[in-house]
C-alpha positions in Angstrom: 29.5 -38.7 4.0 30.0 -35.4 6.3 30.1 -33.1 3.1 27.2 -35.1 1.8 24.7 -34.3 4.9 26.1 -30.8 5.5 25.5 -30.0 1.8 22.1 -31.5 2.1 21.1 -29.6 5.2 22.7 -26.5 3.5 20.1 -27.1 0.2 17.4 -27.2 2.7 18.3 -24.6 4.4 18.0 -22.2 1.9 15.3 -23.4 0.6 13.2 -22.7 3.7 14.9 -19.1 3.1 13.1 -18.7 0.0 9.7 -19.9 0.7 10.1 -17.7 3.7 11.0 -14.8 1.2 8.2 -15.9 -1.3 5.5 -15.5 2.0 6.9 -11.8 2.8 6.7 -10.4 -0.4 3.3 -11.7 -1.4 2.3 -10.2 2.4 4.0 -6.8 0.9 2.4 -6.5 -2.5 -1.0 -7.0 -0.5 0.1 -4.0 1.9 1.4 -2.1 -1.1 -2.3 -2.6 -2.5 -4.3 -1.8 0.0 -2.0 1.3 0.2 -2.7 2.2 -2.9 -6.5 1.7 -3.2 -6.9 3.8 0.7 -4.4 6.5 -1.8 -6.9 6.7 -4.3 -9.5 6.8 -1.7 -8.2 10.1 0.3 -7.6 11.8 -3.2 -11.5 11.6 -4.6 -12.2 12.7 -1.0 -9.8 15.9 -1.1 -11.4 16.3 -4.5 -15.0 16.3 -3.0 -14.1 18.6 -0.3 -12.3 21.1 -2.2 -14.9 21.0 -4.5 -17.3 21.7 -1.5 -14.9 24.5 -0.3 -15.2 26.2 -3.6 -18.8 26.4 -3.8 -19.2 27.7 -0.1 -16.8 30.3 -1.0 -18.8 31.0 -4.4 -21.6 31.1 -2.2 -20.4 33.4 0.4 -19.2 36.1 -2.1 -22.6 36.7 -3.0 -23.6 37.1 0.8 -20.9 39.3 0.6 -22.1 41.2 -2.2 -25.6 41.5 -1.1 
């Protein structure tokens, strides 16, 4: 009767474990994701600004050459 309950607890036991687990890494992919998309985010934006950098220096070597 002992093994019976301690084998039940232990089944019930790790099944919390897992739900627990299951919670964390849906929690991580959404972190992951937002990660990514705020990635994607800061790249157009160093694309826009280098962009911008190129045609103020464009712009300035024909001040220069003036």
């Amino acid at each position: 009767m002992k093994k019976l309950v301690v084998f039940t607890l232990c089944a019930l036991f790790a099944i919390a474990c897992t739900d627990k687990k299951k919670k964390d890494n849906k929690k991580i992919e959404q972190a992951v994701k937002k990660i990514d998309s705020i990635e994607i985010e800061v790249k157009k934006d160093i694309e826009a600004i280098e962009s911008k950098t190129k045609e103020v220096e464009e712009e300035l070597k024909e001040l220069d050459n003036i």
